[in-house]
C-alpha angles and dihedrals in degrees: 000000000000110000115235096249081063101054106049094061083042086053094047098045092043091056088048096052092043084048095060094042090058088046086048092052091042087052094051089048087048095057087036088054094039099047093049085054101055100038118122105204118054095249113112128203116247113256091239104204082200090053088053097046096046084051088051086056097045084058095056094039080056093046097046093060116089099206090065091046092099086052101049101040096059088059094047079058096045091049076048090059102040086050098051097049087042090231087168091170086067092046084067087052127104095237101060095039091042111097095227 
């Protein structure tokens, strides 16, 4: 069994990495959204599950590393923010969808 001083930081660790997998996600449906939206002609792109998962990936991969923690925690602060005074108009922009 796992003692409880290692848990905690497993825990920790475990949220921050799923975290960036579901911001990795949010940031592949915001382009795909985006994209569709803007096209020209009527021909759509196709919505790839491996595109989103590997996006996903991308996002823990980003969230793991701690040289990019300043960065990303500043935006995990500023989603914070955005969230607490319910300023749902940010939440469609590129900035708070976008990984870095």
């Amino acid at each position: 069994m796992l003692k409880l001083k290692y848990t905690i930081p497993l825990t920790i660790l475990t949220s921050w990495t799923l975290l960036g997998f579901k911001r990795g996600i949010n940031n592949y449906d915001y382009n795909y959204n985006r994209q569709n939206i803007y096209m020209k002609d009527d021909v759509k792109h196709p919505y790839l599950y491996s595109s989103r998962i590997f996006e996903g990936l991308i996002g823990s991969f980003i969230y793991i590393n701690p040289v990019l923690w300043p960065i990303v925690i500043c935006k995990e602060i500023f989603r914070l923010e955005v969230n607490i005074r319910g300023m749902d108009d940010v939440k469609k922009e590129y900035h708070y969808n976008s990984l870095l």
